[in-house]
C-alpha positions in Angstrom: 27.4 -1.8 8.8 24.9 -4.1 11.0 23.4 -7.6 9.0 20.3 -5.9 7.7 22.3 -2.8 6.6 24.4 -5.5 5.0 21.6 -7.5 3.4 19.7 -4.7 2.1 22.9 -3.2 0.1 23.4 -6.6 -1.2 19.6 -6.7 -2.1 19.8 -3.1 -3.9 22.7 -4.4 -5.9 20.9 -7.1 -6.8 17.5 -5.4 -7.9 19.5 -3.0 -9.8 21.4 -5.9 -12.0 18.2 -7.1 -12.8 16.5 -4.6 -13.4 19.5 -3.4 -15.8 19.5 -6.7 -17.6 15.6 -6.0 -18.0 16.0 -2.2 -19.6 18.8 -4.1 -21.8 16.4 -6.9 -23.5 13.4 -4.2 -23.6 13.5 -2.4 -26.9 13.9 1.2 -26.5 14.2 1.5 -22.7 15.8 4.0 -21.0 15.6 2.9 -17.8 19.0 4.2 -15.4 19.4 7.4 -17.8 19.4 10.6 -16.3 15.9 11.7 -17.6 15.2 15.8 -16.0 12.4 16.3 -14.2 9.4 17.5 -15.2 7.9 20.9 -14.1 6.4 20.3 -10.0 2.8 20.9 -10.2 1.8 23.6 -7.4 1.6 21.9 -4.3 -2.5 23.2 -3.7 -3.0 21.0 -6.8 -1.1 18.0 -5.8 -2.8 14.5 -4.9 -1.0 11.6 -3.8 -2.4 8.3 -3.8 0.2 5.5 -1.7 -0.6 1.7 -2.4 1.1 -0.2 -0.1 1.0 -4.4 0.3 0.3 -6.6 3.3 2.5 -9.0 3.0 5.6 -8.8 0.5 7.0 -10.5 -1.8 10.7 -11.8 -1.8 12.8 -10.9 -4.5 13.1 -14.8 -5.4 9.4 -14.4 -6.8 9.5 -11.1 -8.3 12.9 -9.0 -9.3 15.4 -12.4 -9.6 15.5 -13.8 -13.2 13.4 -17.0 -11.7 10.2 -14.3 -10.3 10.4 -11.9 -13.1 7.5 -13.4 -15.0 5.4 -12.8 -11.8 5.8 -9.2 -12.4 5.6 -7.7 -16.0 3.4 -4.8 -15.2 5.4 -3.4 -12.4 8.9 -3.9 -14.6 7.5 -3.2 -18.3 4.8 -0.5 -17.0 5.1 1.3 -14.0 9.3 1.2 -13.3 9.9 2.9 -16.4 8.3 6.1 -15.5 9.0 5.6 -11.8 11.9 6.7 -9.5 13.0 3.4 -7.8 14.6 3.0 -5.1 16.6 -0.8 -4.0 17.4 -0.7 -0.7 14.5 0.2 2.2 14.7 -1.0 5.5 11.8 -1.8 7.5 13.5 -1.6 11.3 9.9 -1.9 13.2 7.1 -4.9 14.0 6.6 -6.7 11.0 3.0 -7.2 11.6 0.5 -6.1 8.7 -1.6 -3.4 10.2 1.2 -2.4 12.6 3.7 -1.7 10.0 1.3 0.1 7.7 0.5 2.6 10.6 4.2 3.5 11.1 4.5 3.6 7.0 1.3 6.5 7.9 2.5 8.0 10.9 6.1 8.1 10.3 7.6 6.5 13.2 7.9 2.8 13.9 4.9 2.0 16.7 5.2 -0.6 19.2 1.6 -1.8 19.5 0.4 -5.1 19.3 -0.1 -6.0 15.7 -3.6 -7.8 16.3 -4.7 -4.9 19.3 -8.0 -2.6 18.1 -5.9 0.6 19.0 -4.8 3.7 17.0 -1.8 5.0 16.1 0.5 6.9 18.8 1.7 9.3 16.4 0.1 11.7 14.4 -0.9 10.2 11.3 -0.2 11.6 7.5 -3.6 12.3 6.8 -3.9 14.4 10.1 -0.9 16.3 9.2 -2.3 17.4 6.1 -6.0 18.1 6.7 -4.7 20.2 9.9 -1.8 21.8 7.9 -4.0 22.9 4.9 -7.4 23.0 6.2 -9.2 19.7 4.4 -12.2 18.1 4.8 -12.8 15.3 5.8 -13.7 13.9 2.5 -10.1 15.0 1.1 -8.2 12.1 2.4 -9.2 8.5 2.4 -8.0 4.7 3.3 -9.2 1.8 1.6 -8.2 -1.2 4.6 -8.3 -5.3 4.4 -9.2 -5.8 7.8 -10.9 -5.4 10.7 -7.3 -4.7 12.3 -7.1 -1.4 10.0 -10.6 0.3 11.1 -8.2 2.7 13.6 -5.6 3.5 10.5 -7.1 6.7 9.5 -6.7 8.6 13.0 -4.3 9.0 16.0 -4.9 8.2 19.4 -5.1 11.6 20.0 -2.6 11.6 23.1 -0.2 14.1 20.5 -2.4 16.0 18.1 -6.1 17.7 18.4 -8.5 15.1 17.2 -10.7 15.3 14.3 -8.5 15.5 11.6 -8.3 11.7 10.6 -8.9 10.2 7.3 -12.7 8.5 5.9 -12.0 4.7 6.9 -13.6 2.0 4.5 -12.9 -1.7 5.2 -14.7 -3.3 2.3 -14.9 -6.6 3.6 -16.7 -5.6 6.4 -19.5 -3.7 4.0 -19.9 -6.7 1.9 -20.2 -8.8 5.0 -22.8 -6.4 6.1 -24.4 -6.2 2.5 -24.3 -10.2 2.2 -26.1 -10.0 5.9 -28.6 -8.1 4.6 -29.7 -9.9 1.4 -29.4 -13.0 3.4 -27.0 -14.7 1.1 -25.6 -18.2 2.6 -21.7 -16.9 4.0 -20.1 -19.7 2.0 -20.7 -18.2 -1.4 -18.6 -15.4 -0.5 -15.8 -17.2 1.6 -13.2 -16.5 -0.9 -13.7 -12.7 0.0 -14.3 -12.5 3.4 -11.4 -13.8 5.5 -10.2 -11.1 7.4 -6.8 -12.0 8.4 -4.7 -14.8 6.8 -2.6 -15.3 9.9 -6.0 -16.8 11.2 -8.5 -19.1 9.9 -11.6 -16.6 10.3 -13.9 -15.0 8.4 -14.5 -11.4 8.6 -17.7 -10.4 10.9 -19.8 -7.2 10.6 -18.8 -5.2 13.8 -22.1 -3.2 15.7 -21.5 -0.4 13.4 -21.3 -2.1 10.0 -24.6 -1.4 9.4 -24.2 2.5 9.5 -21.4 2.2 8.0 -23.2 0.9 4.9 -25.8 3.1 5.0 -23.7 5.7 5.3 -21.3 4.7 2.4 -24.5 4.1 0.3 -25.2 7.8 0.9 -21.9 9.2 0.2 -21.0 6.8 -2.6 -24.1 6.2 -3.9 -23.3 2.5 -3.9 -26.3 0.3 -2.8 -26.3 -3.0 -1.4 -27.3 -5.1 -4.6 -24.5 -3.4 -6.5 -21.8 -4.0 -3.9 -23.2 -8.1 -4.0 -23.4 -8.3 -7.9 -20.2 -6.8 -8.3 -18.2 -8.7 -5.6 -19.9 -11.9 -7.3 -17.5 -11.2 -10.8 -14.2 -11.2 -8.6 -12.0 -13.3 -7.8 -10.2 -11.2 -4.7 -10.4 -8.8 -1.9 -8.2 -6.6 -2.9 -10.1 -6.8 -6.4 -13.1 -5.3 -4.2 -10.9 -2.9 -2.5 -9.8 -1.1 -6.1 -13.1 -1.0 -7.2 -14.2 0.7 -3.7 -11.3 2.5 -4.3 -12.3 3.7 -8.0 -16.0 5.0 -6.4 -14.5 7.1 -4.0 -12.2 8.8 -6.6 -15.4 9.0 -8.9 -17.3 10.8 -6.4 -15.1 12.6 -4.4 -11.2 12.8 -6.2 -9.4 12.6 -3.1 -6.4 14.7 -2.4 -4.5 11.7 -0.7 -5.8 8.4 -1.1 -4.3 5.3 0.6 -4.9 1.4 -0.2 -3.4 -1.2 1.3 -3.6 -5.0 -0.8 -3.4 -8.2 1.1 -3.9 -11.0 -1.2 -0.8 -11.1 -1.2 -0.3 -12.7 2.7 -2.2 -16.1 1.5 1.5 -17.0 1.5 0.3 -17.8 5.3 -1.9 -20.3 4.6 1.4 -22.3 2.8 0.0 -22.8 -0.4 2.8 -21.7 -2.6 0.4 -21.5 -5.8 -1.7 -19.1 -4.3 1.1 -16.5 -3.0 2.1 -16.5 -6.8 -1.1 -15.9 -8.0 -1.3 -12.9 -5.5 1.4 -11.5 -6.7 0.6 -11.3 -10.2 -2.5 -10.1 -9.4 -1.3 -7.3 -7.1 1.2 -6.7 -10.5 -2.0 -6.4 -12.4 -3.8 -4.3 -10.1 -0.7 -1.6 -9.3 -0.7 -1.3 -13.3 -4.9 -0.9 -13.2 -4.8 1.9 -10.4 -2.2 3.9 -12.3 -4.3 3.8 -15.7 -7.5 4.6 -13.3 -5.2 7.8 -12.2 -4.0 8.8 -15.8 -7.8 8.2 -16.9 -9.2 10.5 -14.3 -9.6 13.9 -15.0 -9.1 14.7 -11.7 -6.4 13.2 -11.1 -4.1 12.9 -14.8 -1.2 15.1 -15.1 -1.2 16.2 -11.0 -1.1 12.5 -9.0 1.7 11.3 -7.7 1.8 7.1 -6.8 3.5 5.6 -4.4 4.0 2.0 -4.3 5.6 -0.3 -1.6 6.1 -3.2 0.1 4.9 -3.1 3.9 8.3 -5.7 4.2 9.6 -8.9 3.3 9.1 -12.2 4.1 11.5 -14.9 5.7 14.2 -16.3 3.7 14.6 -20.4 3.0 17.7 -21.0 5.2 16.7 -19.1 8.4 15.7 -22.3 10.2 13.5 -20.2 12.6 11.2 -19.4 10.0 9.2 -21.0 7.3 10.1 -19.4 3.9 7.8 -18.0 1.8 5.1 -18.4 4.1 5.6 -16.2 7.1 7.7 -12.9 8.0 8.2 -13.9 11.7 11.9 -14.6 12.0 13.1 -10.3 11.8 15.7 -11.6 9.7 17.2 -8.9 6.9 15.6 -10.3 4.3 12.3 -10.0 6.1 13.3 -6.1 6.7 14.4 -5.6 3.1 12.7 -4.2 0.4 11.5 -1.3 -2.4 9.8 1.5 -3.3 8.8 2.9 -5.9 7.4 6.5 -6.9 6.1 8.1 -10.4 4.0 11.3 -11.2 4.3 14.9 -12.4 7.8 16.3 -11.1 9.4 12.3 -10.4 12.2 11.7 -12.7 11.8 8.8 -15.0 13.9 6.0 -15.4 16.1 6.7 -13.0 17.0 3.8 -9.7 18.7 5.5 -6.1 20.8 2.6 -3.9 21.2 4.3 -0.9 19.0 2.9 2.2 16.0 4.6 2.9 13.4 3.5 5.3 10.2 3.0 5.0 9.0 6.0 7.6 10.8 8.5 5.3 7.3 8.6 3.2 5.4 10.7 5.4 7.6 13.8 5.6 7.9 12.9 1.5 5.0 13.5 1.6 4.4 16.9 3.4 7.2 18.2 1.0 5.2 17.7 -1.5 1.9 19.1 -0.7 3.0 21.6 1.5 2.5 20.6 4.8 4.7 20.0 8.4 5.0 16.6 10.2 6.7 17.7 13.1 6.6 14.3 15.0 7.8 12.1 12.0 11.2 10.6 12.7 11.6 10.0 8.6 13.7 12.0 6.9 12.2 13.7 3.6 13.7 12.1 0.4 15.3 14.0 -1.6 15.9 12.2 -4.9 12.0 12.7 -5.4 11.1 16.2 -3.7 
């Protein structure tokens, strides 16, 4: 067993002690039986909707007794009904938009984390709009950053093109929409900074503007809306779920992604703030499930997936700098969970073997029905 085989057993045991102690102090919980599943929905009538975050959280602030408080939705709320698993293993670049694209295509790429560039591989959303003839407007990403605009698509070197998923990087359109209205940048600085590793604030790129117009069109959204509403929140990724809630209004998506990234703040090294982040990506997992269960569309035949893109570095690597950063490739860094609940997901129930975090995509396809022949996950079974 190597050191992060090692570390991420040790994590799973402890996640699962805690979480034990948690169902024992709940009244009424069940959590660990052996609930059966419940009936698959035909796979034509599946959606999925995957909610992963850019930047993790250590268990030290969330699953140990010290972090717990940081995370009541996910442990009262969403675990409960959820299959969980204690012990994935992130083995590739632990950059943000890097990492989500191999969590999307299935195989760990080797690009430069901060490089404009798409995929290698085939991407999930490829794989099924090819494999069960979707349009375009059947599968979706809501993104942070600039660094996500190439996401939704392949580079096209192993699959036909045209097949990617609708890209929206909110940011960008309120950057655009601020543009527009001519509102002074500074009211909206709390929104707009693309990438926490750097001190910058997002820019409109040339095609921001069509962009807008175009998402105006499609999501009947106009520019004063977008600026009134991003005036009542107090986070990107609080714009990014309510992007998120207009594109399942108007189109109910068949697979929806959303990546949140309050949660890498923890670069900046204000502790306070990475805490806040992740009570409010707590808060916001528990909001996107009750949007699903509330959606007529979507309640009774969604399945949600939620997950960590990694870790971050632990306190006594002396290469790294705790909390803040995930630079060291220690195991802790690698080490982390995932979590999946929906029709035909047994409830209450935690699996300790290792998975990794590429095994989602061909998860995927065994649910809805379609092949991912260059994936190097494995399908897991414990939730097929």
């Amino acid at each position: 067993m190597d050191a992060i085989s090692r570390v991420a057993h040790e994590r799973a045991i402890t996640r699962r002690d805690f979480l034990r102690s948690v169902a024992i102090a709940g009244a009424g919980s069940q959590l660990f039986s052996f609930a059966p599943a419940l009936a698959l929905q035909p796979q034509r009538d599946r959606k999925v909707v995957v909610v992963t975050f850019g930047g993790g959280a250590r268990d030290k602030e969330t699953f140990a007794a010290e972090g717990q408080e940081n995370i009541p939705h996910l442990i009262r709320e969403l675990i409960p009904q959820a299959t969980f698993f204690t012990q994935v293993v992130n083995r590739g670049i632990l950059g943000h938009y890097v990492a989500n694209a191999s969590i999307a295509t299935g195989v760990y790429e080797r690009f430069d984390n901060f490089a404009h560039v798409a995929p290698e591989n085939p991407t999930v959303f490829e794989y099924f709009r090819k494999g069960l003839r979707r349009p375009a407007q059947d599968a979706w990403v809501i993104a942070p950053s600039n660094g996500f605009n190439r996401i939704g698509q392949s580079s096209g070197a192993l699959f036909p093109g045209g097949y990617g998923a609708e890209v929206v990087l909110p940011k960008e359109l309120l950057a655009s929409a601020a543009q527009r209205e001519d509102m002074h940048p500074e009211s909206l600085d709390f929104l707009l900074q693309d990438n926490y590793e750097n001190p910058f604030l997002v820019s409109p790129s040339l095609h921001a503007d069509t962009q807008l117009d175009r998402l105006q069109q499609i999501l009947r959204i106009s520019v004063k809306e977008i600026i009134a509403h991003a005036g009542t929140l107090s986070s990107a990724d609080e714009l990014s779920v309510f992007v998120m809630e207009q594109v399942m209004r108007q189109f109910s998506p068949s697979l929806l992604w959303i990546t949140l990234h309050d949660m890498d703040v923890a670069h900046s090294g204000a502790y306070s703030l990475y805490i806040d982040a992740i009570q409010r990506t707590d808060r916001l997992c528990a909001e996107i499930w009750q949007k699903i269960e509330s959606h007529p569309e979507y309640k009774g035949r969604t399945t949600l997936v939620i997950l960590p893109d990694f870790g971050r570095d632990s306190d006594f690597d002396g290469a790294g700098n705790g909390f803040q950063h995930h630079r060291t490739g220690d195991a802790l860094s690698r080490t982390t969970w995932i979590m999946a609940l929906g029709p035909g997901i047994r409830e209450n129930f935690t699996v300790d073997r290792p998975v990794e975090s590429v095994d989602l995509v061909p998860t995927i396809g065994s649910w809805m029905g379609f092949e991912t022949p260059y994936a190097k996950g494995r399908p897991v079974t414990e939730i097929l």
